[in-house]
Every structure is written in C-alpha cells, then in structure tokens.
C-alpha positions as CSV (number, residue, x, y, z in Angstrom):
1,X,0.0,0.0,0.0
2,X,1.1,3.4,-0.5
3,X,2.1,5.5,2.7
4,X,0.1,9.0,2.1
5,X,1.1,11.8,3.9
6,X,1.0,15.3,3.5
7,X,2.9,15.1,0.4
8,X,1.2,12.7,-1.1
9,X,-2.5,13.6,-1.1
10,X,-1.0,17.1,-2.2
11,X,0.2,15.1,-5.6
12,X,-2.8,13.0,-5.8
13,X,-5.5,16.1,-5.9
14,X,-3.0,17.7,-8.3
15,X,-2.9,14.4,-10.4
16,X,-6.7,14.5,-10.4
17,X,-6.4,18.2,-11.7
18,X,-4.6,17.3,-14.4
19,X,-6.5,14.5,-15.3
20,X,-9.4,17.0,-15.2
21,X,-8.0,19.8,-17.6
22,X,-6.6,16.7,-19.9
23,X,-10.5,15.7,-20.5
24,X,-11.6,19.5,-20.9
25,X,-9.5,19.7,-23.6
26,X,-11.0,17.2,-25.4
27,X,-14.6,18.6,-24.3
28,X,-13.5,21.6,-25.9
29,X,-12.1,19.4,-28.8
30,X,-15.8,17.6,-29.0
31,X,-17.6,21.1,-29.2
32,X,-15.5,22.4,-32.5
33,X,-16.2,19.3,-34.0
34,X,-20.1,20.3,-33.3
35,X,-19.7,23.9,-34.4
36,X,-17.9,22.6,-37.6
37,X,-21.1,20.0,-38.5
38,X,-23.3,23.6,-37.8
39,X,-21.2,25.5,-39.5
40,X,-20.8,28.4,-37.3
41,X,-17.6,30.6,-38.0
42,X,-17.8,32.2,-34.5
43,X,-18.3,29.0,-32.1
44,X,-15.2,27.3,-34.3
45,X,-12.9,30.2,-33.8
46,X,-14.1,30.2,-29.6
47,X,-13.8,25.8,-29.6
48,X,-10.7,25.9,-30.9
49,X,-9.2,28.4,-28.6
50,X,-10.8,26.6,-25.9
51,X,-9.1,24.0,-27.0
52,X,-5.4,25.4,-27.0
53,X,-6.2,27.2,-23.4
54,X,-7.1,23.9,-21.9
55,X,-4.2,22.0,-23.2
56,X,-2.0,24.9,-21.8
57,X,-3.1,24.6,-18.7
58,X,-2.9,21.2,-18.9
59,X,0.6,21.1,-19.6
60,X,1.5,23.9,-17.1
61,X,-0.3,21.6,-13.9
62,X,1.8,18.9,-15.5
63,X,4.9,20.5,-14.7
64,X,3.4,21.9,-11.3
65,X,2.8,18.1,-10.3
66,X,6.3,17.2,-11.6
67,X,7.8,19.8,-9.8
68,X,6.3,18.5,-6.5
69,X,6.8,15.0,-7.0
70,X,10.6,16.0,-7.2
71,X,10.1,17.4,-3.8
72,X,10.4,14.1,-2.4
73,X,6.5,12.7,-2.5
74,X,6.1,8.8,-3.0
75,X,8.8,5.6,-2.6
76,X,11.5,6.3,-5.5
77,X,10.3,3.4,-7.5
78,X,6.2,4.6,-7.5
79,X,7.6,8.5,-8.5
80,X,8.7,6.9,-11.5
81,X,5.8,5.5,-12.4
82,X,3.5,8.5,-12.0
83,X,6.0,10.7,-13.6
84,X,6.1,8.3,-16.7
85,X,2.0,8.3,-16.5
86,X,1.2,11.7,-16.0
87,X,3.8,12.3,-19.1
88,X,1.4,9.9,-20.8
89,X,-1.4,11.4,-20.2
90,X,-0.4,14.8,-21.5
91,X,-0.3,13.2,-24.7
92,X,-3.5,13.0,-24.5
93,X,-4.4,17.2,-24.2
94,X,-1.3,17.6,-26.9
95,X,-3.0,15.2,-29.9
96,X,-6.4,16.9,-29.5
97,X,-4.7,20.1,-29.6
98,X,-3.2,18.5,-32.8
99,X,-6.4,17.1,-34.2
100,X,-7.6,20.9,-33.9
101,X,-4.7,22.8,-35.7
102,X,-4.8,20.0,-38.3
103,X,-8.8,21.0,-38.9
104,X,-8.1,24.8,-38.4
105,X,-5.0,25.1,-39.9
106,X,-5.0,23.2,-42.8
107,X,-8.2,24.8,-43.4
108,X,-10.0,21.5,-44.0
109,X,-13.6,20.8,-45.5
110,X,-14.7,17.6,-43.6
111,X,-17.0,16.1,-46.3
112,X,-21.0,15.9,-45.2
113,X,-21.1,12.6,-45.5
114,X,-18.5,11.5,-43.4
115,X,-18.7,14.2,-40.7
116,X,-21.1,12.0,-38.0
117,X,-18.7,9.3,-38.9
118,X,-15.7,11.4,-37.6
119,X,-17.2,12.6,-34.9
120,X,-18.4,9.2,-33.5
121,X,-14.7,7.9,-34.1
122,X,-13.7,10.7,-31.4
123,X,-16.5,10.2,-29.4
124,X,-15.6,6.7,-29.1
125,X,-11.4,8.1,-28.5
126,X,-13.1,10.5,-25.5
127,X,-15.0,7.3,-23.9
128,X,-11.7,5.4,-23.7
129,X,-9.4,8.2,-22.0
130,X,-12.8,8.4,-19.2
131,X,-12.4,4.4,-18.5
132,X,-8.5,4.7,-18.3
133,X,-9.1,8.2,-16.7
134,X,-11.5,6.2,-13.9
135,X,-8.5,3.6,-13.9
136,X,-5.8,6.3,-13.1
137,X,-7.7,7.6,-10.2
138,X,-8.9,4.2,-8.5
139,X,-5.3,3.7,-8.5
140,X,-5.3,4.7,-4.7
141,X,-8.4,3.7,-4.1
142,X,-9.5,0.2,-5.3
143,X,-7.6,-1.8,-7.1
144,X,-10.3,-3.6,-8.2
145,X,-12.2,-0.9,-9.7
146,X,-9.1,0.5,-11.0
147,X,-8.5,-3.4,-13.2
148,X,-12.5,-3.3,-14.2
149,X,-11.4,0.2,-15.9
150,X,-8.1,-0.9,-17.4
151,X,-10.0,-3.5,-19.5
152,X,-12.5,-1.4,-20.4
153,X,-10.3,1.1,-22.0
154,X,-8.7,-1.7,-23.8
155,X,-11.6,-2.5,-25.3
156,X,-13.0,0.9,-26.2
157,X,-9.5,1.1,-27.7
158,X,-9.8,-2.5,-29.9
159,X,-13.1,-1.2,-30.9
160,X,-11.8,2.3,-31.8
161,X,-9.2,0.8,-34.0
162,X,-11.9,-1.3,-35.8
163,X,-14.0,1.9,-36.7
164,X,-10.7,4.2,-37.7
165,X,-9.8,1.1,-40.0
166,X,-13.6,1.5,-41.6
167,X,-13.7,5.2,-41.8
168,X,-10.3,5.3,-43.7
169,X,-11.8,2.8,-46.2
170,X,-14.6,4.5,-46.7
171,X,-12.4,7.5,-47.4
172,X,-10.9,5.7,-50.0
173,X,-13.9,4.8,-51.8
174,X,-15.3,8.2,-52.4
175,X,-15.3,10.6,-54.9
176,X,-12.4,12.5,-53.6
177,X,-8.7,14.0,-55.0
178,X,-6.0,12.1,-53.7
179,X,-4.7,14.8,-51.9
180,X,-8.1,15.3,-49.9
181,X,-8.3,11.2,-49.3
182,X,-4.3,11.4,-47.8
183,X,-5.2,14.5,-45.3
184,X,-8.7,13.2,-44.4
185,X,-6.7,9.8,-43.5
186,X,-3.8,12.0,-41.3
187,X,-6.9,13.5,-39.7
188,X,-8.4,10.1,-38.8
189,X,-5.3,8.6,-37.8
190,X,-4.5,11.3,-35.5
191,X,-7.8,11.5,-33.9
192,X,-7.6,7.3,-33.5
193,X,-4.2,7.8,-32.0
194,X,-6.0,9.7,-29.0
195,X,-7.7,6.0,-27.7
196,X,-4.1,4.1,-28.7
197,X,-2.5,6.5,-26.1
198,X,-5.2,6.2,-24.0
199,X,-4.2,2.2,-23.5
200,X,-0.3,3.5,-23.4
201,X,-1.9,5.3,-19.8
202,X,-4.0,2.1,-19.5
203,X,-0.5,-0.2,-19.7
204,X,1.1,2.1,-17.2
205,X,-1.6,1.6,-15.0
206,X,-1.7,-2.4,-15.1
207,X,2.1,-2.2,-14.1
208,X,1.4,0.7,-10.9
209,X,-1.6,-2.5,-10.1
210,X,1.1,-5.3,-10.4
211,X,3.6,-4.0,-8.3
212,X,0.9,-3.1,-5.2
213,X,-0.4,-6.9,-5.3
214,X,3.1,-8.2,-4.7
C-alpha cells in the first residue's frame, strides 16, 4: 500500500487536476467538432481556442505536479511510475490540440457525409481516456475498480481501431482527389491515435496495479 502523507495527497489532488484539464481539452475538442457539423464561424474560432487554453493549462499543472513529485512525494520506484503516466497522459491534451490545428490550420472541409462518422470515431477516443481516466484515479483507491477500468479502456481502444480502419476505407472509396483522401486519413489517424494513447496510460496503470499486489 502506498504511505500517504501530506505530500502525497497534495500530488494526488493535483494528479486528479490534471487529469481533469486533460478531458476539458478534449470537451473543448468535441464542441468544435459540433460547431464545424453547424457550420458556425464564431463558435469554431471560440472551440478551438478553448481547445489550446485547456491543453495549456494542462501542460503547465503537469509540470506543477512534476515539480512536486521532485520534492520528495512517494517511494523512489512509484515517482517513477507516476512521472512516466502523468507524461502519458499529457499526450492525450497535446493530440487533441493536434487534431484541432490539423482542422483549423489546414483549413479542411470535412465532407458531409462522413462528418457524423468522424465525430463518433472521437466520441468513441473520449470514452476510452474516461475508462483509463477512472483507472488512473482508483489507482489509490481500489484496485479492483481501478482493473475493471483498465479492461474497459482496452476495449474501447480495440473497438476504436476497428471503426478508424472503416472510416479510412470509406475514405478511400469516395469521390475524392488524392490529396483530400491522404489528409482526411492524417486527420483520422490522428484522432484514432488519442484511444491508442489512452491504452499506453491504461498499460502504465496495469504495471502501478502489479507491483501493489506483490
């Protein structure tokens, strides 16, 4: 069992705060996808700046937790660990921020008849960082709880792979240039890459779980 002090809780709650801002980013993510579908100039230009504030301030508790944890919080071997996963899981905040400048920047037409399609493959991405996101914090809780969410997110993830894998055929099958089939794809892959990072967190986990049952 972990020995929490002072120190400790201090990095949990700040852990959890990350967490938090990590999965706003990908609300905020989730709501320019929804302005893009409506087609509302002002609500894309606000989403996506929502978007690159909350993965800011993701990345800035980030180095506020790691800046703690250097401080002398947890058993050597565990600080590793949580350093290495809380790294992870600002992969997370900096691929949505990705998926967004790749939309925004590249100035990208998402094709009507693939736009629901798109957004249920990141819908799907979102689910499977909020089981591994449930994992993460059952980590001092319930170990349990925190395995039942582990193979959840590896699920989500299997299944997200399976619908990327579709939607990138179905790409390929449409009346499209080249050029619009090979960015739509970068776009796909990008936003699919959000649930294979997810299981990355969901990996790190399994280990933190390992290690307390011995």
């Amino acid at each position: 069992m972990f020995f929490l002090g002072k120190k400790e809780l201090a990095i949990i709650e700040l852990f959890k705060e990350h967490l938090f801002l990590v999965d706003h980013t990908l609300e905020a993510l989730y709501k320019l996808f929804n302005a893009i579908r409506e087609g509302d100039q002002n609500t894309i230009d606000a989403a996506n700046d929502e978007v690159h504030d909350n993965e800011t301030r993701a990345d800035h508790k980030r180095r506020e937790l790691e800046t703690e944890m250097y401080r002398g919080a947890f058993l050597p071997n565990f600080r590793g660990d949580l350093l290495g996963l809380v790294e992870t899981f600002d992969k997370v905040a900096d691929t949505a921020e990705k998926v967004a400048d790749q939309i925004i920047l590249q100035k990208m037409e998402l094709p009507e008849l693939l736009i629901e399609e798109i957004i249920a493959l990141f819908r799907k991405t979102w689910e499977t960082f909020r089981a591994v996101r449930r994992a993460a914090e059952m980590m001092f809780e319930d170990l349990e709880q925190a395995t039942e969410h582990v193979k959840e997110t590896e699920r989500l993830e299997h299944s997200a792979d399976d619908d990327e894998r579709a939607l990138i055929r179905k790409v390929f099958n449409m009346d499209l240039s080249l050029a619009e089939k090979q960015q739509l794809r970068e776009l796909i892959l990008t936003i699919g890459s959000l649930a294979d990072i997810s299981e990355d967190c969901s990996d790190r986990i399994e280990i933190v779980i390992l290690k307390r049952r011995v």
